[in-house]
LOLUMGU-352409 format. One record per residue (C-alpha): residue in one letter; x, z, y. Coordinates in steps of 0.5 Angstrom, whole numbers, padded with zeros to 4 digits, always signed. Last residue first. Layout:
BEGIN
aXZY ...
//
This chain:
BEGIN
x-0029+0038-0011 x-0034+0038-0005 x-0039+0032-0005 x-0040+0025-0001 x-0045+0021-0002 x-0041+0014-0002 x-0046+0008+0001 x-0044+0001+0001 x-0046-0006+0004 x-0042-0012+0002 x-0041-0019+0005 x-0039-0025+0002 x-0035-0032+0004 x-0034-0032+0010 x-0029-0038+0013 x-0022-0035+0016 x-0018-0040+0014 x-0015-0036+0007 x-0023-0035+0005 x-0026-0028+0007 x-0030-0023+0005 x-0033-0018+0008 x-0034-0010+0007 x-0039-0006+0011 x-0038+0001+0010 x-0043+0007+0009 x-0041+0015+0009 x-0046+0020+0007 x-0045+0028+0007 x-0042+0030+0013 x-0042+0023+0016 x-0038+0017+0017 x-0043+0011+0019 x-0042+0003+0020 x-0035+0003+0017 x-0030-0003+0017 x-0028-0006+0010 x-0024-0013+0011 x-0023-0017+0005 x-0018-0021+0004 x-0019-0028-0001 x-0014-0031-0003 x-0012-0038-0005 x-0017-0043-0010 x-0023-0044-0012 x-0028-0041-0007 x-0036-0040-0005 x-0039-0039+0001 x-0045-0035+0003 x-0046-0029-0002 x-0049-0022+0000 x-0048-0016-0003 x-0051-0010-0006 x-0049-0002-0006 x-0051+0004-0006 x-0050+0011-0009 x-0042+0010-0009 x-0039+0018-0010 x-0033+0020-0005 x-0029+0026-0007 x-0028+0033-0003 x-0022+0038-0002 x-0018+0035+0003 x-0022+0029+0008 x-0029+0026+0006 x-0027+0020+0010 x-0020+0019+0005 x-0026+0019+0001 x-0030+0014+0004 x-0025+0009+0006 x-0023+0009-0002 x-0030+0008-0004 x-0031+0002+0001 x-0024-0002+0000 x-0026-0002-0009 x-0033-0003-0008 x-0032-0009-0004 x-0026-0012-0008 x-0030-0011-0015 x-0037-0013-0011 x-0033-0019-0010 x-0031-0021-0016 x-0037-0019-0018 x-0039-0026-0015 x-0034-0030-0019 x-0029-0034-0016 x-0031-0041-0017 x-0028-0045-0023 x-0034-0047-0027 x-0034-0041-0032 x-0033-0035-0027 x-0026-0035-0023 x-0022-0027-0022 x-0015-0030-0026 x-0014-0034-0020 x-0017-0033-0013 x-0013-0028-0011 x-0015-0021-0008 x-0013-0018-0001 x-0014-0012+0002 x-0016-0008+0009 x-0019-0002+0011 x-0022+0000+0017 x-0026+0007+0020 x-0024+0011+0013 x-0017+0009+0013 x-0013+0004+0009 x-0009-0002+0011 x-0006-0007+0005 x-0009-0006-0001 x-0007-0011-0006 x-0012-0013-0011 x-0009-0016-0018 x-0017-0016-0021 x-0013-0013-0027 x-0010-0007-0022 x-0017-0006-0018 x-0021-0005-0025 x-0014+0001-0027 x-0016+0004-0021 x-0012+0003-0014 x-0005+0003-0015 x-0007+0009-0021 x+0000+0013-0019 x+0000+0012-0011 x-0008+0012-0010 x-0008+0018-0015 x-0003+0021-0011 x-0006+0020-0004 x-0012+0023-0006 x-0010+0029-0008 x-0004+0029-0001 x-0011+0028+0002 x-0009+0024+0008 x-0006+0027+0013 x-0004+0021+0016 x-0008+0014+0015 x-0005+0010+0010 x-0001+0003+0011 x+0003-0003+0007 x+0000+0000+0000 
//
């Protein structure tokens, strides 16, 4: 990971050193690149992540949404709390074939006990392809 919020939950960063994310995250080859609980980044090849006809797969998308999304919310939810998804659904407008996708995760509210995350999905020159709404209820460990 290229950034990460200072004061982060010295639990959670461990994990996220150990795992790189979560064994999903490390098969879909996603790299994190920025992560904080307002904005996140990270970027996913296409290759590796294709459905039969050879566009990316749309839960592949969901993959990378839900991954910026659930960590966001839980360096959100601080020392001694965890993040749990409750919610999420996407929208898919453009498909892809090839390169990487980048998916920006942007919160749209960080409260005590729920955190929701916008996350988009975008090709190599910028055009959208899908967007991700999540919620994360947070709870004490």
């Amino acid at each position: 990971m290229t950034t990460v919020p200072h004061g982060l939950d010295p639990v959670l960063l461990e994990i996220l050193d150990r795992t790189r994310g979560g064994e999903l995250a490390v098969k879909m080859g996603i790299e994190f690149l920025e992560l904080s609980a307002e904005y996140s980044l990270a970027r996913m090849p296409v290759a590796g992540n294709t459905q039969v006809i050879g566009l990316l797969h749309g839960g592949a998308h969901v993959v990378l949404g839900e991954s910026l999304g659930s960590i966001a919310s839980a360096i959100h939810a601080g020392v001694g709390r965890y993040a749990v998804g409750i919610e999420i659904n996407a929208t898919h407008s453009r498909s892809v074939t090839s390169g990487w996708v980048t998916g920006t995760c942007t919160a749209l509210s960080l409260g005590r006990t729920l955190a929701t995350h916008e996350i988009v999905m975008t090709d190599e020159k910028g055009n959208r392809l899908s967007t991700v709404r999540m919620t994360n209820f947070l709870k004490d460990r």
